[in-house]
N, C-alpha and C positions, 0 to 999 in steps of 0.2 A: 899594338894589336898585331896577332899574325895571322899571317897570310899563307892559304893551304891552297895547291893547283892539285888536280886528281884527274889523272887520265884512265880514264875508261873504255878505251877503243878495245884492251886485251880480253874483255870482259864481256864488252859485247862482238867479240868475234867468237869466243868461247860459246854463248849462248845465242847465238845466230838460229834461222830455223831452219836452215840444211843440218848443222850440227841437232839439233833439238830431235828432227827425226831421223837420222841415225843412229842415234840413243836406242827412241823408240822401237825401230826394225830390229835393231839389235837384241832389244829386252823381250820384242814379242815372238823372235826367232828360237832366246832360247826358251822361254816359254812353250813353243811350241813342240819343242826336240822335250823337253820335257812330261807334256804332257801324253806323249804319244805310247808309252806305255799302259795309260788307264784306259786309252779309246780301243772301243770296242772292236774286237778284229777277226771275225769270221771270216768274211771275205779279204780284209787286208783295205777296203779300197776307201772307206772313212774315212781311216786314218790318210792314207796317202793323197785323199784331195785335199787334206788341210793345207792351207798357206796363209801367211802374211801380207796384208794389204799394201800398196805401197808407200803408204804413210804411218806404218806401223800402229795404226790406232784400236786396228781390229785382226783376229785369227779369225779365218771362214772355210767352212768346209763343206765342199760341194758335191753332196748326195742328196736325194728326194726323201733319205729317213734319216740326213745328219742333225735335224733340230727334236724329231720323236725320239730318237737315241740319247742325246745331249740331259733333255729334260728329263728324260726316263717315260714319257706317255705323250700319247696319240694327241695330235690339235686337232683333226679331222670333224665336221661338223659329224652327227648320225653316229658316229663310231668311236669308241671310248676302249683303250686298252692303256695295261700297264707296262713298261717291262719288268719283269723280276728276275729272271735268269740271262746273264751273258753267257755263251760259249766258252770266253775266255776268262780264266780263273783271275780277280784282280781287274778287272776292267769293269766298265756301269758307264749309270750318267753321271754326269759333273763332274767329267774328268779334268776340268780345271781346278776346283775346287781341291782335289786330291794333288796335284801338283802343287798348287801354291801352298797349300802345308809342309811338303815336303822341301821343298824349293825357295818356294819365295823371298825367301829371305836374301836369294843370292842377285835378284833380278836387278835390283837397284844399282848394284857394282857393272854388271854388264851394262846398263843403260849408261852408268857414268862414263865407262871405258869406249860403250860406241860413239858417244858424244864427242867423246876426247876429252872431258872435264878432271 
């Protein structure tokens, strides 16, 4: 009968969870740089409050119309609009959604590389 040892410490230092969110910050950063050409930019300042959480789990953008913009319409009780027109040509809601088609596919590589996997 043989006899197999297996060390695992390389493995789990690799997948540790400082490493794990690293990854993360990493994958949601360039996602962010990313998506930053479909948000909407009249003013410029949408886009420039976007950031990264610091557990990379979430992109948050901090305007009082960055979730009516995001969705494309108003959540207001009483008050119901859509938007149809951006200023800027190529821009809308669901500017993530238009990133990760173009993109996405690269996100996974940079999560690995901020990991260090």
């Amino acid at each position: 009968m043989a006899n197999a040892k297996v060390d695992l410490r390389g493995a789990q230092r690799k997948l540790s969870g400082p490493n794990i969110t690293r990854g993360r910050v990493a994958m949601a950063n360039q996602a962010l740089m990313d998506m930053d050409p479909f948000v909407p930019k009249r003013d410029h300042n949408l886009a420039a409050s976007g950031h990264v959480t610091d557990s990379g789990k979430s992109i948050e953008y901090n305007t009082p119309y960055a979730r009516a913009q995001f969705y494309g319409k108003s959540f207001k009780k009483g008050t119901s609009f859509t938007f149809k027109s951006y200023t800027t040509p190529g821009t809308g809601s669901r500017w993530d959604l238009k990133a990760k088609g173009l993109y996405g596919k690269s996100w996974p590589q940079v999560f690995k590389k901020g990991a260090g996997l």
